[in-house]
TIRO-2110 file (N, C-alpha, C; in Angstrom, 1 decimal):
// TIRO-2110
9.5, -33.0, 16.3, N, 1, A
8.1, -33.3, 16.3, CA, 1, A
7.8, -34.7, 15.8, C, 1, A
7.3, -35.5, 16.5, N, 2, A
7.0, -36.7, 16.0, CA, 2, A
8.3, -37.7, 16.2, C, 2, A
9.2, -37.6, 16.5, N, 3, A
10.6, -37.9, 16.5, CA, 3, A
11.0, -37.8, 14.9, C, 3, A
10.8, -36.5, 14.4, N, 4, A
11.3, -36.2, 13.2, CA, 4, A
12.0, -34.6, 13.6, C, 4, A
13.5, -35.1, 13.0, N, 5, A
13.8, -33.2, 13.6, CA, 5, A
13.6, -32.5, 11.9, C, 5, A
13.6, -31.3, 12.7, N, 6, A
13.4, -30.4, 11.6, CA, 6, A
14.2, -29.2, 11.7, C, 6, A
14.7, -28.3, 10.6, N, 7, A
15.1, -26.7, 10.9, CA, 7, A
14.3, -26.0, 10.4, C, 7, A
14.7, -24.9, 11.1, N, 8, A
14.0, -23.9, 10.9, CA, 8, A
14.7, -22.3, 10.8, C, 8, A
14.2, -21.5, 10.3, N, 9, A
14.6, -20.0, 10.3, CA, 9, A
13.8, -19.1, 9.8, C, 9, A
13.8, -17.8, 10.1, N, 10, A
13.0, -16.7, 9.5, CA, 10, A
13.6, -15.7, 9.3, C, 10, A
13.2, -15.1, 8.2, N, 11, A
13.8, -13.5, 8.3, CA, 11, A
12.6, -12.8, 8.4, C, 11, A
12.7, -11.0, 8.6, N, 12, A
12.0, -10.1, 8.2, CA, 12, A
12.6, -9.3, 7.3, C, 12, A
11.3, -8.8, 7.0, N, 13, A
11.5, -7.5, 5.6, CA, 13, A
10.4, -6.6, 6.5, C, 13, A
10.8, -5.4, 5.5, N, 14, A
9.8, -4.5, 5.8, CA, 14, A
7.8, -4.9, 5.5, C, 14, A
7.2, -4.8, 6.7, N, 15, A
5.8, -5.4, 6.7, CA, 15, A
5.2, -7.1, 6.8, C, 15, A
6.4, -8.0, 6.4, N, 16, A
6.3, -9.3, 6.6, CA, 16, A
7.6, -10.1, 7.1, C, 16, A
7.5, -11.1, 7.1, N, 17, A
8.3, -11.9, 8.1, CA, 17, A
8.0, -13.2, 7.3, C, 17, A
9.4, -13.9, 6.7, N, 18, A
9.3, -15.4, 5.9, CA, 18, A
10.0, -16.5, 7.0, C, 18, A
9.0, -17.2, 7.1, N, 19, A
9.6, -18.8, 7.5, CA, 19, A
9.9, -19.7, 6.8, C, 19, A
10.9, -20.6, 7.0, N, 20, A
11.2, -21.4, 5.9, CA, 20, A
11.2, -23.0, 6.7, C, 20, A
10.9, -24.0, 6.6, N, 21, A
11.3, -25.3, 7.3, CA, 21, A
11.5, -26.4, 6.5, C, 21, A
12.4, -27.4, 6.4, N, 22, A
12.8, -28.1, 6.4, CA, 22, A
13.4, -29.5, 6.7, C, 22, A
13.2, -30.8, 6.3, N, 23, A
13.7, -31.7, 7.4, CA, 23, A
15.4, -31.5, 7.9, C, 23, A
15.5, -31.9, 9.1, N, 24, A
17.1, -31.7, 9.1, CA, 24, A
18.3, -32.6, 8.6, C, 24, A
17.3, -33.6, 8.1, N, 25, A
18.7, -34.7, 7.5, CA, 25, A
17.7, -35.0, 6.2, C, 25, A
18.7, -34.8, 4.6, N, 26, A
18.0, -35.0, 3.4, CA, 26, A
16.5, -34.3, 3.5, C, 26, A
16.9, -33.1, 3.5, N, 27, A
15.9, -32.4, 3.2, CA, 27, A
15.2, -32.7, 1.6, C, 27, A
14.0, -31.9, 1.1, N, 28, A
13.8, -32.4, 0.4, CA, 28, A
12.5, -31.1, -0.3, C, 28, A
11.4, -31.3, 0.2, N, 29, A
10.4, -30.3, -0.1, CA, 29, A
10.8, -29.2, 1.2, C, 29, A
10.6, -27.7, 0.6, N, 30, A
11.0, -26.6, 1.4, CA, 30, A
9.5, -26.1, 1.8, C, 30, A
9.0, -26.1, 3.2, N, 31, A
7.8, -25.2, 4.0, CA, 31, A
8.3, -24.0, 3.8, C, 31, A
7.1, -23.1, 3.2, N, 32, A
7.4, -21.6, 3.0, CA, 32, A
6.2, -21.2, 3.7, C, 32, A
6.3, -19.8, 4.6, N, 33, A
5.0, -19.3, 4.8, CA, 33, A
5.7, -17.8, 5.2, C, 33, A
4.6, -17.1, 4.7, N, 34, A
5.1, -15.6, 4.4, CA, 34, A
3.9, -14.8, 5.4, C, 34, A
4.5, -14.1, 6.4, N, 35, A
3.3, -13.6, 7.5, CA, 35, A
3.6, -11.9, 7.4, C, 35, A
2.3, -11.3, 7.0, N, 36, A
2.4, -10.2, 6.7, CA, 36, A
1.2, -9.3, 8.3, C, 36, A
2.7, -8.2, 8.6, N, 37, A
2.2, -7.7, 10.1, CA, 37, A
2.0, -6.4, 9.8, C, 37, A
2.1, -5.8, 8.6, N, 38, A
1.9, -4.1, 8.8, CA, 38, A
3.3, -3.5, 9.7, C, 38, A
3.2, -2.7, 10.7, N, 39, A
4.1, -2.3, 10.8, CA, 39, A
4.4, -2.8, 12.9, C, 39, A
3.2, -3.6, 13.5, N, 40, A
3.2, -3.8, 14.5, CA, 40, A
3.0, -5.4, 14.7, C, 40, A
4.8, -5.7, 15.5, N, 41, A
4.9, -7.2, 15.6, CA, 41, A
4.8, -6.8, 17.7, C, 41, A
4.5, -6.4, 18.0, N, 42, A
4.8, -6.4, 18.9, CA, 42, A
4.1, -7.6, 20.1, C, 42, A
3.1, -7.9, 19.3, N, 43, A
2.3, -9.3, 20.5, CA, 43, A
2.5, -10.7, 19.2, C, 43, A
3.6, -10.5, 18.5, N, 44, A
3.9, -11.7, 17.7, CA, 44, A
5.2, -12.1, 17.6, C, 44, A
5.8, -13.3, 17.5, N, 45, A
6.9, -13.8, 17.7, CA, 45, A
7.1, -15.3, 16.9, C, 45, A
8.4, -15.7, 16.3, N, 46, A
8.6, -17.2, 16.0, CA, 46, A
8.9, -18.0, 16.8, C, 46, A
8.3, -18.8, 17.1, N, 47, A
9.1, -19.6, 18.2, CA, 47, A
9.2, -20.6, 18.2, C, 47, A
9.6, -22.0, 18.5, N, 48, A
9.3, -23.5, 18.1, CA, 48, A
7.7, -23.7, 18.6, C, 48, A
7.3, -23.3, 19.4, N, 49, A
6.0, -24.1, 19.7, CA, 49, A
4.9, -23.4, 18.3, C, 49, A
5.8, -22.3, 17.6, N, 50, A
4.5, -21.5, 16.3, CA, 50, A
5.1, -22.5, 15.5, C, 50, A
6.3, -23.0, 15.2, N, 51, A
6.9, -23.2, 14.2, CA, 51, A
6.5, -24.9, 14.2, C, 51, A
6.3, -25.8, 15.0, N, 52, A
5.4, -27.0, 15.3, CA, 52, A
4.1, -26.9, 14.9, C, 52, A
3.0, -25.7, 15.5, N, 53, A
2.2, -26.0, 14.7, CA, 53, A
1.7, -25.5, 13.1, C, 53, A
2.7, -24.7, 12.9, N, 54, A
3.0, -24.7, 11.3, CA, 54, A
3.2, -26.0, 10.7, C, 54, A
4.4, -26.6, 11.1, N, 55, A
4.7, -28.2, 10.3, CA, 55, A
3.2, -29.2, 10.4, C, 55, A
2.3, -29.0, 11.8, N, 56, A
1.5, -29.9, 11.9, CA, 56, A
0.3, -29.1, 10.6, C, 56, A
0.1, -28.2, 10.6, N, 57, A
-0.8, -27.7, 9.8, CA, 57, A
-0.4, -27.9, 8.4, C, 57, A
0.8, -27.8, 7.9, N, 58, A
1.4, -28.1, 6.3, CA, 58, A
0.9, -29.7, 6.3, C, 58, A
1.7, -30.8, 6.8, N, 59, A
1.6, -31.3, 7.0, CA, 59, A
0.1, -32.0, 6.4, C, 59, A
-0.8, -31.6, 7.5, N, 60, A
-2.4, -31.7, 7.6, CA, 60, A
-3.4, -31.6, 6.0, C, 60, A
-2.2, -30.2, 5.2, N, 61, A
-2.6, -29.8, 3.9, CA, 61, A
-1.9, -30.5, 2.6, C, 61, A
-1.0, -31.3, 3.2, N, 62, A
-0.5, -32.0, 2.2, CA, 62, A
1.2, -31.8, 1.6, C, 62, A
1.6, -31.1, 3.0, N, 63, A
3.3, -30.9, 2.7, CA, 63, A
3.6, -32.7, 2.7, C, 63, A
4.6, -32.6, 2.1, N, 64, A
5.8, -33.9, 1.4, CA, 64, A
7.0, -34.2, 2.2, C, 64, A
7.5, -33.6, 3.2, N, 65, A
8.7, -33.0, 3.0, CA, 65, A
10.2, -34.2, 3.0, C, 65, A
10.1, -35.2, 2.9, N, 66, A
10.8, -36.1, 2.4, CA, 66, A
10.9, -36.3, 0.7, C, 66, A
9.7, -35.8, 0.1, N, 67, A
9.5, -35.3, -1.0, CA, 67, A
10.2, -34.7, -2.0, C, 67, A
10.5, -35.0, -2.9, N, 68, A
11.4, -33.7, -3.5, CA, 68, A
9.9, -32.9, -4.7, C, 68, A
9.5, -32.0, -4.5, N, 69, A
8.7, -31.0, -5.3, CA, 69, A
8.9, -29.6, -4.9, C, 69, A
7.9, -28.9, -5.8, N, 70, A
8.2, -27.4, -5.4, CA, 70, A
7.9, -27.3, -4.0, C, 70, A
8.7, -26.0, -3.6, N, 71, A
8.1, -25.1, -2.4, CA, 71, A
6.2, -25.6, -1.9, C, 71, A
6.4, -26.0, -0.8, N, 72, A
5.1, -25.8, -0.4, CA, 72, A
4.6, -24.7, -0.1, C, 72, A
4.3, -24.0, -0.2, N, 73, A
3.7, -22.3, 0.3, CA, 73, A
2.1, -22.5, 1.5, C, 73, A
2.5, -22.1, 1.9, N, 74, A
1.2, -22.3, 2.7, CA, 74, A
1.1, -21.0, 3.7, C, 74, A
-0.4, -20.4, 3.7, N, 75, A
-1.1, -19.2, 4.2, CA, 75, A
-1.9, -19.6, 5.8, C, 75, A
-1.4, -19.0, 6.6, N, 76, A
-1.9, -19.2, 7.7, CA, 76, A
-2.7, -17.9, 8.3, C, 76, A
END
């Protein structure tokens, strides 16, 4: 994004789903967002094009991520 790469990954648990992002080289501040679905994911999905506009939206709110500080958490 931006000619900045980034990683990315998610897990689930029961009723939500954590994304985590990262720069890919010297990472530094950690993007957290925690998406809570009940028990139906069935018209939801991670994908790079959600996970793009996640970074542009942290970002927007004031993520660092060359930064070193806490976890950004951010609620979408």
């Amino acid at each position: 994004m931006d000619n900045i790469a980034y990683r990315w990954r998610s897990s689930g648990n029961d009723g939500w789903l954590d994304v985590y992002v990262e720069l890919a080289e010297a990472p530094c501040q950690l993007l957290y967002e925690q998406i809570i679905y009940g028990s139906d994911l069935s018209d939801f999905s991670i994908t790079p094009a959600y996970v793009a506009k996640l970074i542009k939206t942290a970002l927007d709110q004031g993520w660092s991520p060359s930064q070193y500080g806490p976890n950004f958490r951010i609620t979408t």
